[in-house]
MDTraj code that builds the backbone (N, CA, C; nanometers):
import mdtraj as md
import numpy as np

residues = "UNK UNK UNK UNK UNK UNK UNK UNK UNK UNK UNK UNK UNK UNK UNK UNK UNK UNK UNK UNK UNK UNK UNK UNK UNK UNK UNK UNK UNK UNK UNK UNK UNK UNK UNK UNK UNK UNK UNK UNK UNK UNK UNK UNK UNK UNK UNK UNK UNK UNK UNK UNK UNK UNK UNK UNK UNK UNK UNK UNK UNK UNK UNK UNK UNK UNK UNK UNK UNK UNK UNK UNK UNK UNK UNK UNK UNK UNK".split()
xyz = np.array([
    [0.5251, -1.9005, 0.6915],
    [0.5650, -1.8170, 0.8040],
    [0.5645, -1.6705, 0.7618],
    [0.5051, -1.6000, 0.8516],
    [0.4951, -1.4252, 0.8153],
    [0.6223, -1.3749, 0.8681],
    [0.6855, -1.2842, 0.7724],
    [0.7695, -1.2342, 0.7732],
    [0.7907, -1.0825, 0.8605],
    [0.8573, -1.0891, 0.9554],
    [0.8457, -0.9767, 1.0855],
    [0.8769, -0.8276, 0.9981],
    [0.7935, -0.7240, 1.0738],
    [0.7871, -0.6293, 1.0094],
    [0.9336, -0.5489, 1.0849],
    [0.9857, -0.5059, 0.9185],
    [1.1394, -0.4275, 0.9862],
    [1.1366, -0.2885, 0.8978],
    [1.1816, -0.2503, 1.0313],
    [1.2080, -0.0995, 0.9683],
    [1.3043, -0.0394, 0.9561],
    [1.2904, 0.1126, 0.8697],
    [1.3799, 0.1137, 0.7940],
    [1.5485, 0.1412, 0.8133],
    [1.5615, 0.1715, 0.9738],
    [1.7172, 0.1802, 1.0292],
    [1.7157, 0.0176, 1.0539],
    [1.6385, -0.0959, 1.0903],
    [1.6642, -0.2040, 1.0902],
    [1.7234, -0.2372, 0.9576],
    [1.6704, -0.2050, 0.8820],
    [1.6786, -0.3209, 0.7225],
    [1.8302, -0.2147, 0.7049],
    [1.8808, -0.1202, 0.7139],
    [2.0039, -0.0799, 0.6798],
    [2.1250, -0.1636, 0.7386],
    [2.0764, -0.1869, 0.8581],
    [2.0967, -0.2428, 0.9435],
    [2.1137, -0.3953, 0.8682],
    [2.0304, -0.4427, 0.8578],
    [2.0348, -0.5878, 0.7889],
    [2.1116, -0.5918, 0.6725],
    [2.1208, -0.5252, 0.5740],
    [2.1948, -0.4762, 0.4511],
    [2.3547, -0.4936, 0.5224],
    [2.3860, -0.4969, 0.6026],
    [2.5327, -0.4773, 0.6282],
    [2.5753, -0.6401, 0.6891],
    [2.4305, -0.6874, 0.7485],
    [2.4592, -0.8284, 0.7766],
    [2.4504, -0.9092, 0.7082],
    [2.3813, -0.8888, 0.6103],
    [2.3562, -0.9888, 0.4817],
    [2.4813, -1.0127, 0.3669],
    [2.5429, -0.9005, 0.3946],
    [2.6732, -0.8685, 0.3440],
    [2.7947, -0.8916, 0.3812],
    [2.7986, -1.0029, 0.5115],
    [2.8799, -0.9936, 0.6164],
    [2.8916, -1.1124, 0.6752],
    [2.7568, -1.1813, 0.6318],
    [2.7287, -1.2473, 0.7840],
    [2.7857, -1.4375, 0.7282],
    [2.8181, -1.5269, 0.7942],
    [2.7869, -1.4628, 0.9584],
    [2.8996, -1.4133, 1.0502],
    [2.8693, -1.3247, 1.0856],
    [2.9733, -1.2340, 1.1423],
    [2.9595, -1.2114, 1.3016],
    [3.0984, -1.1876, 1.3302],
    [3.1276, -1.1732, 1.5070],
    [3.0792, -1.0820, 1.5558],
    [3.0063, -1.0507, 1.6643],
    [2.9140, -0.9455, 1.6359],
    [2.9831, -0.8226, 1.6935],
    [3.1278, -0.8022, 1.7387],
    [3.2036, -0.7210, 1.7669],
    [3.2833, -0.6549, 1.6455],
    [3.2937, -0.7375, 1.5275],
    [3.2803, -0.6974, 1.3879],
    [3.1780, -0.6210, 1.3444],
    [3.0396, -0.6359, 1.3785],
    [2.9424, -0.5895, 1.3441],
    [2.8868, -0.4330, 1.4247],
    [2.9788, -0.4486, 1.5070],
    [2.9380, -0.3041, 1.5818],
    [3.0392, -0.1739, 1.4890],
    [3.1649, -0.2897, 1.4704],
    [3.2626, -0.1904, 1.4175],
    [3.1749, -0.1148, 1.2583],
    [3.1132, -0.2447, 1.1855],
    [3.1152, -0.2412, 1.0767],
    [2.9637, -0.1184, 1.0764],
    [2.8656, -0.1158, 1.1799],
    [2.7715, -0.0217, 1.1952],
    [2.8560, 0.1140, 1.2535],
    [2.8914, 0.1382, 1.3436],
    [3.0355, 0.2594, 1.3651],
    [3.0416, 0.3211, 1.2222],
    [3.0749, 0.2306, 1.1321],
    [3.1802, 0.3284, 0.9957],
    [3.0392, 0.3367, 0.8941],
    [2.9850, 0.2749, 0.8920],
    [2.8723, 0.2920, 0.7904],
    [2.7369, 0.3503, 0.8022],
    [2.6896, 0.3544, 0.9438],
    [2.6200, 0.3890, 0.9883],
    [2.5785, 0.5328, 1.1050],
    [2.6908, 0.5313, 1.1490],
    [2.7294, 0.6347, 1.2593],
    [2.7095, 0.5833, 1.3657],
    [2.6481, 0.4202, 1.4319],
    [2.5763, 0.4146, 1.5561],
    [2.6657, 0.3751, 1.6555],
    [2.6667, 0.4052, 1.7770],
    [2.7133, 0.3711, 1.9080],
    [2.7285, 0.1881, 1.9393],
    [2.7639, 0.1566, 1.9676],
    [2.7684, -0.0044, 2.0103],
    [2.6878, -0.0834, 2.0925],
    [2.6033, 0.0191, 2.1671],
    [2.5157, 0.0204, 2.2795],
    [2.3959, 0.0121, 2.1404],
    [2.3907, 0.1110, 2.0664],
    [2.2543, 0.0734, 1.9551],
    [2.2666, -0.0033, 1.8443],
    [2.3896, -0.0906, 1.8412],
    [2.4198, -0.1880, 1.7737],
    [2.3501, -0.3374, 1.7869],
    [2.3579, -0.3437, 1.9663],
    [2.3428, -0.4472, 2.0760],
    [2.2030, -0.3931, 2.0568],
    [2.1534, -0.3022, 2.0713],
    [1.9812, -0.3163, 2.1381],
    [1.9226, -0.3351, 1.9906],
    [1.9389, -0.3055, 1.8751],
    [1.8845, -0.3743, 1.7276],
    [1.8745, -0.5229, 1.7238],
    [2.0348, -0.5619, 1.7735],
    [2.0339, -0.7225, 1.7563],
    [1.9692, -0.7316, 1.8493],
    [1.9307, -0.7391, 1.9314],
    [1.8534, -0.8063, 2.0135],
    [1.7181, -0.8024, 2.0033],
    [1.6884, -0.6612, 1.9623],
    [1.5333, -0.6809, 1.9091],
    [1.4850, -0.7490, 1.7959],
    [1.5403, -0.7493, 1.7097],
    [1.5750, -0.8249, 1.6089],
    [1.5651, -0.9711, 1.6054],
    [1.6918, -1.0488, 1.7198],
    [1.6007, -1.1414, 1.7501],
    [1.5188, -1.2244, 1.8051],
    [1.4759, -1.1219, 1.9388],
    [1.3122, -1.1480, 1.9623],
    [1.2181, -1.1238, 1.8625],
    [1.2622, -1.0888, 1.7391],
    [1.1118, -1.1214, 1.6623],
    [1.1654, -1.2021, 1.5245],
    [1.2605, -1.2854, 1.5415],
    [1.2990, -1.3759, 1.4916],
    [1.3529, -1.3293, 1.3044],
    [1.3796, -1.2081, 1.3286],
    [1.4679, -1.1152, 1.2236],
    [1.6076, -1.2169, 1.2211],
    [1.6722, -1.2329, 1.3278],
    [1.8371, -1.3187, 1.3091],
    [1.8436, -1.3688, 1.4649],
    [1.9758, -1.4492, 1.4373],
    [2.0199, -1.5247, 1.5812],
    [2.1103, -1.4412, 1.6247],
    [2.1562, -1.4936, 1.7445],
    [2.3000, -1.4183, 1.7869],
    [2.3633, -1.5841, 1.8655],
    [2.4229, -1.6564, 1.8423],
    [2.4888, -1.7822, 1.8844],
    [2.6358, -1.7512, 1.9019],
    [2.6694, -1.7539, 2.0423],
    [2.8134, -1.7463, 2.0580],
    [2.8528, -1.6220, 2.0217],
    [2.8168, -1.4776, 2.0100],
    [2.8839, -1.3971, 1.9666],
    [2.8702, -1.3858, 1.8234],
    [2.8083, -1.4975, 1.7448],
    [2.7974, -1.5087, 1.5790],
    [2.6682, -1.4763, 1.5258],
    [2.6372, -1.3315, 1.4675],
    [2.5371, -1.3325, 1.4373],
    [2.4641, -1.3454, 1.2575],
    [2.3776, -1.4420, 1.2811],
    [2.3184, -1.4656, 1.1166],
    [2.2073, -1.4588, 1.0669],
    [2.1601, -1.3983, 1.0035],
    [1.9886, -1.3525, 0.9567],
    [1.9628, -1.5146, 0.9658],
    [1.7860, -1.4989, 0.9911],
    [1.7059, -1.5973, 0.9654],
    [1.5851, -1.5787, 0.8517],
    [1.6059, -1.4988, 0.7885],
    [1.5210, -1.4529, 0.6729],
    [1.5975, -1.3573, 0.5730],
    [1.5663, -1.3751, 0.4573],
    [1.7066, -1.3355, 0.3195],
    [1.6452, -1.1772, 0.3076],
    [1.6996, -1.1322, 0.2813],
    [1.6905, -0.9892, 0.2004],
    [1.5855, -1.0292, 0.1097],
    [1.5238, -1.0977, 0.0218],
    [1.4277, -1.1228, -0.0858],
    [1.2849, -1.0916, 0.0603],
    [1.2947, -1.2051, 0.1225],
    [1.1670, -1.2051, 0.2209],
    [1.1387, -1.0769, 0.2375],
    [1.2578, -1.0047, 0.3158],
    [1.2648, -0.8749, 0.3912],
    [1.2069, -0.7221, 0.2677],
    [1.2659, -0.7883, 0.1523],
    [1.2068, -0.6628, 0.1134],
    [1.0385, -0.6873, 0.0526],
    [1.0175, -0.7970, 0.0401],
    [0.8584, -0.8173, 0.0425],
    [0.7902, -0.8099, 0.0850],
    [0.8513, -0.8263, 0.2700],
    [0.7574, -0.8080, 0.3664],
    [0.7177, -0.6079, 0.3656],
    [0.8560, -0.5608, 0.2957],
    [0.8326, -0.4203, 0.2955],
    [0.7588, -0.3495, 0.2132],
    [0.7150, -0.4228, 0.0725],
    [0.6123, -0.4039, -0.0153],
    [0.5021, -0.3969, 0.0527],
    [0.4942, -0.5125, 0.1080],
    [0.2945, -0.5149, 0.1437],
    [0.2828, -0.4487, 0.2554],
])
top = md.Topology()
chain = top.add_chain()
for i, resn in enumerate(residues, 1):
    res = top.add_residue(resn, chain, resSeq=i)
    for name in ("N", "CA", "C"):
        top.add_atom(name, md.element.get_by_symbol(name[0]), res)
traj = md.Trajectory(xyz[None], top)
């Protein structure tokens, strides 16, 4: 399986979920807020793009990568 191309406010982005997860995703807005600077509104539109291209889930409010940090940064090599 090819690994979806993410960029680089995504993968910061991912760095905080990989670190986290799986996490409530009202946790995760907080936890982008303090680390990131972003609004909650661009918290929600990442995850979601994210996973329409099958970057992570969002189940119930619980969100969890579907590909590790190893994949992600390989896919960023090539």
């Amino acid at each position: 399986m090819e690994v979806p191309k993410i960029f680089e406010s995504e993968y910061r982005f991912c760095l905080i979920l990989w670190a986290n997860e799986p996490i409530n995703s009202t946790q995760l807005v907080k936890l982008c807020k303090e680390q990131l600077g972003w609004s909650k509104t661009t918290t929600y539109t990442v995850i979601r793009r994210l996973c329409e291209r099958g970057v992570l889930k969002n189940e119930n409010t619980i969100v969890s990568s579907l590909i590790s940090k190893e994949e992600a940064q390989k896919s960023r090599l090539e």
